[in-house]
C-alpha positions, 0 to 999 in steps of 0.5 A, spaced: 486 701 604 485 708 603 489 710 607 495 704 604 493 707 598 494 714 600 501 712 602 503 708 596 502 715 592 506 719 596 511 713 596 511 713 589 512 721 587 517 721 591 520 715 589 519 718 582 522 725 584 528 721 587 530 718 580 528 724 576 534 728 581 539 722 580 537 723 573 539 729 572 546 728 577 548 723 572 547 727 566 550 733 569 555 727 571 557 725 563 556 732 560 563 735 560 565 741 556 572 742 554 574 749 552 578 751 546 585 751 547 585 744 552 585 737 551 582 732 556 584 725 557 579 721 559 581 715 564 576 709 566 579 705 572 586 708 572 587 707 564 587 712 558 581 711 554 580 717 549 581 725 549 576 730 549 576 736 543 574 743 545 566 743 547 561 738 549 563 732 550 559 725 554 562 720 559 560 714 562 558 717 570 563 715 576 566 710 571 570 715 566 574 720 570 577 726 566 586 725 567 589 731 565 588 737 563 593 739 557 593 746 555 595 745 546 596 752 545 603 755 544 606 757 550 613 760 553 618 758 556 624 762 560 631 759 560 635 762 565 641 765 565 647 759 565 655 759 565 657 756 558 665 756 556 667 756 549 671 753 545 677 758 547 676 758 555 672 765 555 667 764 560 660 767 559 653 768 561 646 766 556 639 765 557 633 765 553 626 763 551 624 757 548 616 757 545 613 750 544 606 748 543 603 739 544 600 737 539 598 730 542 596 730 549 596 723 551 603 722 550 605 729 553 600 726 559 603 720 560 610 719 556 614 724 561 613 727 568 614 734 569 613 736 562 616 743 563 622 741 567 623 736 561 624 742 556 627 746 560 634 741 562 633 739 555 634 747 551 640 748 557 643 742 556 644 743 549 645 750 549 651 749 553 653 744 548 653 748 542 655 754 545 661 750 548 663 748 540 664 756 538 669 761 540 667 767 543 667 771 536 664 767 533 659 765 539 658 773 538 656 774 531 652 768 530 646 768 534 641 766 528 646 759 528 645 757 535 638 759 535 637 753 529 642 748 531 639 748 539 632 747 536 633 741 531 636 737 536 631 739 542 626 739 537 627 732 535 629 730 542 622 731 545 618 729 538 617 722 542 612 727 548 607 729 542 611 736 543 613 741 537 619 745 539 617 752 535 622 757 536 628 758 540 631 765 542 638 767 545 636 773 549 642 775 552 650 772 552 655 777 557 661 775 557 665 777 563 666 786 565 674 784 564 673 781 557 668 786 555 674 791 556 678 787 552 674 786 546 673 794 546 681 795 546 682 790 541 675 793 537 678 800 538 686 797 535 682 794 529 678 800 527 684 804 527 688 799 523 683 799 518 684 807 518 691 807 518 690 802 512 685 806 508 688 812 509 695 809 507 691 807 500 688 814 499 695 817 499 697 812 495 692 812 490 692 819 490 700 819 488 698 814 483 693 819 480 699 825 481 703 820 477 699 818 472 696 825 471 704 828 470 705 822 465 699 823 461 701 831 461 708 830 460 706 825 453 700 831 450 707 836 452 711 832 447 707 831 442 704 838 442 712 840 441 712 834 436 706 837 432 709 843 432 716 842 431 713 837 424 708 843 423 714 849 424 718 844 419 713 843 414 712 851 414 719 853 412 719 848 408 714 851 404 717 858 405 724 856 403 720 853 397 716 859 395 724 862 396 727 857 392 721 859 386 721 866 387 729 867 386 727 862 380 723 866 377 727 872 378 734 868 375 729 866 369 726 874 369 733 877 368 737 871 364 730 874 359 734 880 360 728 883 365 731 889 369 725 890 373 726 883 375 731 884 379 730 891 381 724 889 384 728 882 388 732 887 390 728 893 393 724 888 396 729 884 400 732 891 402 725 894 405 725 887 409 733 888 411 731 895 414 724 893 417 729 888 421 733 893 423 727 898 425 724 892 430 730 889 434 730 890 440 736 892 442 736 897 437 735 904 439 738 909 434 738 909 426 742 912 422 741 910 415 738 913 409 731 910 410 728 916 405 724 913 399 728 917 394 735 913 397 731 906 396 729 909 389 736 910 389 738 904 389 734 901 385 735 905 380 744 904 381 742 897 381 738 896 374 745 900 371 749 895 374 744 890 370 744 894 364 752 893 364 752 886 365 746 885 360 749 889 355 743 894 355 738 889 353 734 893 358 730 899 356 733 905 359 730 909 366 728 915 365 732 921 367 728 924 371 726 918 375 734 917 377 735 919 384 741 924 386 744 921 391 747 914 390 745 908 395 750 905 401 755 900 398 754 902 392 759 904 387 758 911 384 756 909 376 762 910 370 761 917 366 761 916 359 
């Protein structure tokens, strides 16, 4: 009995042993741990039950299995180089990246097979299509229009897949070495169009100015001389007025019977006729009796003359104030 009894004890903490290590096993078995950035999908005889989020997660042991393990950050993928033909039959080569990122796991597991490949002829297919509705200036100079136009529809076409197409970029469009040659000739001819044009518009703008410069010149120069001739004008106008008045007074002086009026008209405008004949220039020699005793000659002649035709209603001028000698042009003085 002993010895039973002994045995039954050993059987027993192996026994124990046993289930503590099965126990162990199954709880190793339905611990799971899911690191950040993955989804796993969790199948129970082949179906799809549920998904398991970044950390520890508990499954049922040898009944729930994990499917697939589905990468949820934002990941790249390269699109290789393709021949695309445009809307005008020129033949070029494009490739580019294409960034997406799944947002539901279950659908991106078991909506399609080969998930990459699916995007990937999905961006060529359409990149193709929108490229080939483009003529090749316009496929050049619009990149940022086929980057959106490629991404809407792939992004809607892949929608049904849990997957958001983030971004796509065209990185390279080579047109052919002969049409690259072309476009250079035909860049190098516009940009000396456009030199010739400039250069034309210059000189033309430059003889507009020219013009309007010499017109604007020419008009200042008229009404300058305008200004002055208005001015000259109104100058002698004053002059012959001022004329007109001293002669007036003059006429008034020797009708009152004033010798010294006349006197003084005439010596004046016979000391302006000498200085006129002294400045001019072609005069080089003058021999006239320009001495002061023939102007008070003169004077002294005409108020004689005045005398007689006033009938000596002037006073008399002093003998000794009577020149000599008798002035040019004039008549010698009847002797009484």
């Amino acid at each position: 009995m002993d010895f039973l009894g002994g045995f039954g004890m050993d059987g027993l903490s192996t026994v124990l042993i046993a289930l503590g290590i099965l126990f162990v096993l199954v709880l190793f078995a339905g611990a799971k741990t899911v690191p950040q950035g993955y989804n796993f999908t969790i199948e129970r005889f082949g179906k799809y039950t549920r998904t398991l989020k970044p950390g520890l997660n508990l499954i049922v042991p040898f009944i729930d299995v994990i499917g697939k393990r589905i990468n949820v950050m934002e990941q790249v993928l390269d699109v290789p180089h393709q021949e695309v033909i445009t809307r005008d039959n020129a033949t070029v080569t494009a490739n580019g990246v294409t960034f997406y990122q799944i947002l539901d796991a279950p659908s991106a597991a078991y909506e399609v097979a080969n998930l990459e490949n699916a995007i990937l002829n999905l961006t060529m297919t359409n990149i193709r299509s929108v490229m080939g509705s483009m003529d090749l200036d316009e496929l050049l100079s619009h990149r940022d229009e086929i980057n959106d136009r490629v991404l809407r529809v792939v992004d809607t076409a892949v929608a049904p897949w849990g997957v958001k197409i983030t971004r796509i970029e065209i990185k390279d469009i080579d047109p052919p070495k002969d049409l690259v040659e072309s476009m250079g000739r035909q860049m190098k001819a516009e940009r000396e169009k456009r030199a010739t044009i400039l250069e034309a518009e210059g000189r033309r703008q430059a003889a507009i100015l020219k013009a309007e410069g010499e017109k604007q010149a020419q008009v200042l120069e008229a009404e300058g001389r305008k200004e002055a001739a208005f001015r000259d004008a109104e100058a002698r106008e004053r002059a012959a007025e001022a004329e007109a008045k001293a002669t007036q007074l003059v006429s008034d002086a020797i009708s009152s019977g004033s010798v010294q009026a006349i006197n003084y008209f005439v010596a004046n405008n016979y000391i302006k006729a000498l200085e006129g004949i002294a400045t001019s220039p072609n005069q080089k020699l003058m021999m006239l009796p320009v001495e002061a005793s023939s102007v008070i000659g003169a004077i002294g002649g005409i108020a004689e003359i005045a005398r007689e035709t006033f009938g000596g209603a002037a006073p008399s001028t002093p003998t000794s104030a009577r020149p000599a000698s008798r002035p040019p042009n004039v008549g010698p003085t009847e002797q009484n």
